[in-house]
DRENDO-1510 file (C-alpha; in Angstrom, 1 decimal, always signed):
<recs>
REC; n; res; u; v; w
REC; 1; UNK; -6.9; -8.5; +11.4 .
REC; 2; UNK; -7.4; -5.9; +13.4 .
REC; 3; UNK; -4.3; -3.9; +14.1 .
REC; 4; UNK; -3.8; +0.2; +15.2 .
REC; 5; UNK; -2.0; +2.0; +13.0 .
REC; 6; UNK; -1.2; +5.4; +12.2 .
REC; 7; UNK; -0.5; +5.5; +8.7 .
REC; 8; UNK; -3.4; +7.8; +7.2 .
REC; 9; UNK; -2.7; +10.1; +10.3 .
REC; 10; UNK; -7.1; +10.0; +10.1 .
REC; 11; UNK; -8.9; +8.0; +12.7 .
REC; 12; UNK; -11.5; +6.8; +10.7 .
REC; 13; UNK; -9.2; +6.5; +8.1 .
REC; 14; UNK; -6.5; +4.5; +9.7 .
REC; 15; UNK; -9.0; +2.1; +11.9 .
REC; 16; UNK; -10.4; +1.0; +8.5 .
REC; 17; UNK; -7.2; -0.2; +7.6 .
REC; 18; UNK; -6.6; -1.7; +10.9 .
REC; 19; UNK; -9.3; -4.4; +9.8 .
REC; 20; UNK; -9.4; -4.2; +6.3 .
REC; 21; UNK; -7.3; -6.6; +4.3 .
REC; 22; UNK; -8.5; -4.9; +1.1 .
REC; 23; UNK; -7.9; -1.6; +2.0 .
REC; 24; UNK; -3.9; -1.4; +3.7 .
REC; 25; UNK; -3.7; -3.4; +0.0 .
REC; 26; UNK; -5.6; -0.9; -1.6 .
REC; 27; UNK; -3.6; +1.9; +0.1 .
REC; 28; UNK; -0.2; +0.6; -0.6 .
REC; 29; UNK; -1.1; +0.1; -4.4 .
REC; 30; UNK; -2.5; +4.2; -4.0 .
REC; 31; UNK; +1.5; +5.0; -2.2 .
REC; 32; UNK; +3.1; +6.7; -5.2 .
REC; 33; UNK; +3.5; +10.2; -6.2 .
REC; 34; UNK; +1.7; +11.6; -3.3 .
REC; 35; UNK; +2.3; +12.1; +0.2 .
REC; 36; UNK; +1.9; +8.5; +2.3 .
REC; 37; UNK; -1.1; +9.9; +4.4 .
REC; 38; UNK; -3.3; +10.7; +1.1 .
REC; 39; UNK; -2.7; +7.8; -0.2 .
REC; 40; UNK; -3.6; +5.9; +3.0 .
REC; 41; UNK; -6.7; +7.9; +3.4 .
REC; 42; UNK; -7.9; +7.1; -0.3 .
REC; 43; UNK; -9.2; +3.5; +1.1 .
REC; 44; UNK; -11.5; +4.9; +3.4 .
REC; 45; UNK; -12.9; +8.0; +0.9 .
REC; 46; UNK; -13.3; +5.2; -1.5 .
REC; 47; UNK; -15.4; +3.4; +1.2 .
REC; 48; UNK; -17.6; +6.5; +1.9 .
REC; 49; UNK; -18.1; +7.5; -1.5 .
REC; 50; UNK; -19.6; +3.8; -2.0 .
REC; 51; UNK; -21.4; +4.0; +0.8 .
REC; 52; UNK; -20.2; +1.2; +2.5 .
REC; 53; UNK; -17.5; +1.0; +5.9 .
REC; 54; UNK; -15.2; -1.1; +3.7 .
REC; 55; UNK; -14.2; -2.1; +0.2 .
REC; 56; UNK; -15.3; -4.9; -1.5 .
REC; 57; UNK; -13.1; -6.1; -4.1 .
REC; 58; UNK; -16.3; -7.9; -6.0 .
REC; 59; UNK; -18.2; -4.3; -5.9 .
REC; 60; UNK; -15.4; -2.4; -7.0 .
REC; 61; UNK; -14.1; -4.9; -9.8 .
REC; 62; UNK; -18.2; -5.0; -11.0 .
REC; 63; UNK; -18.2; -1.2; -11.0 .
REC; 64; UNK; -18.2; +0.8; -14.0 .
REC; 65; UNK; -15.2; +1.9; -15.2 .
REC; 66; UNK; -16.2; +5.3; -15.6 .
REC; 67; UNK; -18.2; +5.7; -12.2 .
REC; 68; UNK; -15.3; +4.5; -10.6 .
REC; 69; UNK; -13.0; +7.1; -12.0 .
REC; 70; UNK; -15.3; +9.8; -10.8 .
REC; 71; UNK; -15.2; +8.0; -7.1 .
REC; 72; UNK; -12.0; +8.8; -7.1 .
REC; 73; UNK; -12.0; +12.4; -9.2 .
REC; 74; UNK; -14.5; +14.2; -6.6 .
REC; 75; UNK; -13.0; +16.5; -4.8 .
REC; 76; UNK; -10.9; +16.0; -2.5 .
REC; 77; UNK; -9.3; +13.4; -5.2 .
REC; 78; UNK; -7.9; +10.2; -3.8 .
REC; 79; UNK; -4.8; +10.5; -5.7 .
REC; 80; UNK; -3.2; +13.2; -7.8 .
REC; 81; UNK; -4.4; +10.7; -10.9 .
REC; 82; UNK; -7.5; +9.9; -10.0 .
REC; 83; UNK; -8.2; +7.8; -13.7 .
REC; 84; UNK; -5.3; +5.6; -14.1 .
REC; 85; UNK; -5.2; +5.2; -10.2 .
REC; 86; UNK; -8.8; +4.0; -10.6 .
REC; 87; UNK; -8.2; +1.6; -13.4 .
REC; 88; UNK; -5.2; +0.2; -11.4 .
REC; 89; UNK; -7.5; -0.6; -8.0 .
REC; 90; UNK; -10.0; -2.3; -10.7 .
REC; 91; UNK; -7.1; -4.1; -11.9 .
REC; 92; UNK; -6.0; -5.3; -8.4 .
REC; 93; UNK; -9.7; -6.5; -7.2 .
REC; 94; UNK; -10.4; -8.2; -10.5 .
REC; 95; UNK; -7.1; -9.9; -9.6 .
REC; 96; UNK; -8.1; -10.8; -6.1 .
REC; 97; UNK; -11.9; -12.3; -7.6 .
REC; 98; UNK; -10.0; -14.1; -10.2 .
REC; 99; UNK; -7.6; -15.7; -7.6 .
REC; 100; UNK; -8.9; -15.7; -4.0 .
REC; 101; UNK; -12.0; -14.9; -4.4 .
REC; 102; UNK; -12.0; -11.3; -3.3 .
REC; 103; UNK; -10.6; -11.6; -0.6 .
REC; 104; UNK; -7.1; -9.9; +0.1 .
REC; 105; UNK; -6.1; -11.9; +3.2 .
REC; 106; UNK; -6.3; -15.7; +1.4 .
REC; 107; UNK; -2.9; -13.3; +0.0 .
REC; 108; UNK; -1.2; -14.3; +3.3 .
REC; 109; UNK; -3.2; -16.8; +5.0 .
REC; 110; UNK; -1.7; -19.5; +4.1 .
REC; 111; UNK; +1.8; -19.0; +3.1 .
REC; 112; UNK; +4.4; -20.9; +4.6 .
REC; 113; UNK; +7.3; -18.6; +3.6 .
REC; 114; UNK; +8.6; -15.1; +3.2 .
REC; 115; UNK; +9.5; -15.4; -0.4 .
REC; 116; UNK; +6.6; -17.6; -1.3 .
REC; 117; UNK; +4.4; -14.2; -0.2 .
REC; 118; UNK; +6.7; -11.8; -1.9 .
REC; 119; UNK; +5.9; -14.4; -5.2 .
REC; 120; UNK; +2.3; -14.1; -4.2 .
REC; 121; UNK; +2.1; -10.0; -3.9 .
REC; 122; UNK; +5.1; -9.6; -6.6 .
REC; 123; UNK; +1.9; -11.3; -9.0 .
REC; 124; UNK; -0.4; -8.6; -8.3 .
REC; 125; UNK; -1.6; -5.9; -10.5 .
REC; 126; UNK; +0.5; -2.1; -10.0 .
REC; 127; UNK; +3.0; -3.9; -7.3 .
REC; 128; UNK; +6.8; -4.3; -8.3 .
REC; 129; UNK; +9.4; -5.6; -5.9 .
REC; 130; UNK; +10.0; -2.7; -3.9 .
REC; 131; UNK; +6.4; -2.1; -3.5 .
REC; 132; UNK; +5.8; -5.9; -2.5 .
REC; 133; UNK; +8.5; -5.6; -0.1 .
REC; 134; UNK; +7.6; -2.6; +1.5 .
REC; 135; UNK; +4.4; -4.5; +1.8 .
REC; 136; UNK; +5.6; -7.6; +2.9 .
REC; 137; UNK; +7.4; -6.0; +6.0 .
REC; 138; UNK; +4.4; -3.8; +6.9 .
REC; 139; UNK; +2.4; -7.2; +7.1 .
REC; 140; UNK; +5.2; -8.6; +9.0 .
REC; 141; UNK; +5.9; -5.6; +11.7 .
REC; 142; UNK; +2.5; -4.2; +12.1 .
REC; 143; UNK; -0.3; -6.8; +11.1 .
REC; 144; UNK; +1.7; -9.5; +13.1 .
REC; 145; UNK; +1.9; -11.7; +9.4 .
REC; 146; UNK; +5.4; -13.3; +9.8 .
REC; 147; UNK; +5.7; -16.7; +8.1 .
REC; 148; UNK; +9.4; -17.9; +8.1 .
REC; 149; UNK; +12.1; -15.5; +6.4 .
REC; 150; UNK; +9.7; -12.8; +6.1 .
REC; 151; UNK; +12.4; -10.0; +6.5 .
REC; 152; UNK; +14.8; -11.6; +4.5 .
REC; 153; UNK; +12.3; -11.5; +1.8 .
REC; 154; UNK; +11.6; -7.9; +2.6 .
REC; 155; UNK; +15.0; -7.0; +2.4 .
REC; 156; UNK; +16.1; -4.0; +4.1 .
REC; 157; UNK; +12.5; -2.9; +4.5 .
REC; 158; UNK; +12.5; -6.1; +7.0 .
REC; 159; UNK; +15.2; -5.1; +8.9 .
REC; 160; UNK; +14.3; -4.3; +12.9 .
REC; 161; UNK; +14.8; -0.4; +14.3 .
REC; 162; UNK; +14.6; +1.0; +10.5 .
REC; 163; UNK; +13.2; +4.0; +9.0 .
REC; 164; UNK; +13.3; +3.2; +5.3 .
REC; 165; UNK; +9.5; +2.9; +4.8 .
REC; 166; UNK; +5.4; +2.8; +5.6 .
REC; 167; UNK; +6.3; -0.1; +7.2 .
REC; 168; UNK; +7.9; +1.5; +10.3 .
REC; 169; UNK; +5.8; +4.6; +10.8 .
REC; 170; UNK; +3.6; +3.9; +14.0 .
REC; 171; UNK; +3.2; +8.3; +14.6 .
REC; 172; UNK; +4.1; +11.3; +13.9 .
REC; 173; UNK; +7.7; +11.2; +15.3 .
REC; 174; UNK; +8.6; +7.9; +13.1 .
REC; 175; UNK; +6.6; +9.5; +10.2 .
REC; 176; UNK; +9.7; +12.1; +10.6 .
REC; 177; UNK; +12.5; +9.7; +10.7 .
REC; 178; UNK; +11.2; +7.8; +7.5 .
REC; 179; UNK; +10.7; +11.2; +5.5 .
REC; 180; UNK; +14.3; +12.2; +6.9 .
REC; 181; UNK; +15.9; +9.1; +5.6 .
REC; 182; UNK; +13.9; +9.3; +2.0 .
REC; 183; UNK; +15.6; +12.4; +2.2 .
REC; 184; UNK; +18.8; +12.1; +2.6 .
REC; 185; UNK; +18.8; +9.1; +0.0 .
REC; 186; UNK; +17.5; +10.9; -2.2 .
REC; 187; UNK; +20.2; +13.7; -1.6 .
REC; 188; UNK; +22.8; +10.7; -1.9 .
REC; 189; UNK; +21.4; +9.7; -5.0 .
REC; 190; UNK; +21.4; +12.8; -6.6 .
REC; 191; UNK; +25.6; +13.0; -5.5 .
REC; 192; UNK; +25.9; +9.7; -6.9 .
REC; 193; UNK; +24.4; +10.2; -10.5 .
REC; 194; UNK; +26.5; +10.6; -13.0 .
REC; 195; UNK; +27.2; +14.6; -13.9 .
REC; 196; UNK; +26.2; +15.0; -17.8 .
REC; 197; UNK; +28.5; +17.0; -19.7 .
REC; 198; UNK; +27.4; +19.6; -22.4 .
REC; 199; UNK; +28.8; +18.6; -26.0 .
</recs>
């Protein structure tokens, strides 16, 4: 594995999850409630603050709780909740010693179907279908991981020419057209819910 991407927006921060397995995991389980490129950069400040060029799902599963938090608490914080963000990336490596032995690619290495990987990423810890199939089709369009049905399984994250997602950002202009469709369905959403009437 060893991809260019541009999702961090950080050199350093995006060519560490050009090779890293562990870390494009790690960043897509960090992907909520703050913007995409923070939570892309946290694999790679996580990585510094442990003074190593990568994660290590045994170091960080080993770690103690409590460290850990603070690894993620210094300032500038990984995520905007640095504690139960920390537990969560425990939660996921412990997952990945437990059942491929720490390491995040044995996720996809061998998986003859689409929907047999969305099972596989579905399973881990902080990822629920819409994450896993954001994930799925950012294996399959960027990281070249396409085993048969891959964007069915991914749904309309899959689907070719779309901006729904991390999957399709590949620079700043794309990064535009995915915040401009999250947008508007967001906006469309909003028009949709039901209006609540005062008693």
């Amino acid at each position: 594995m060893d991809v260019t991407l541009r999702l961090a927006q950080r050199p350093e921060a995006d060519e560490l999850l050009g090779r890293s397995p562990l870390a494009a995991l790690t960043g897509m389980l960090l992907d909520q409630q703050v913007p995409m490129e923070w939570a892309f950069s946290g694999p790679y400040t996580i990585a510094q603050r442990m003074g190593g060029d990568d994660l290590d799902a045994q170091e960080i599963a080993a770690c103690d709780p409590e460290r850990f938090v603070e690894v993620l608490s210094a300032k500038p914080a990984v995520h905007r909740y640095p504690g139960a963000m920390a537990k969560r990336v425990q939660q996921l490596c412990q997952y990945l010693v437990d059942n491929y032995d720490g390491d995040a690619a044995a996720l996809w290495r061998d998986v003859a179907t689409g929907k047999e990987l969305l099972d596989r990423l579905n399973a881990l810890p902080g990822f629920g279908k819409q994450k896993s199939q954001i994930f799925l089709a950012l294996l399959g369009k960027q990281y070249g991981v396409r085993p048969e049905g891959w964007r069915e399984a991914a749904g309309a994250y899959g689907e070719e020419g779309s901006y729904r997602s991390v999957a399709d950002i590949t620079g700043p202009e794309s990064l535009d057209k995915v915040r401009a469709f999250k947008q508007e369905a967001k906006r469309a959403a909003k028009v949709a819910a039901p209006k609540r009437t005062k008693p």
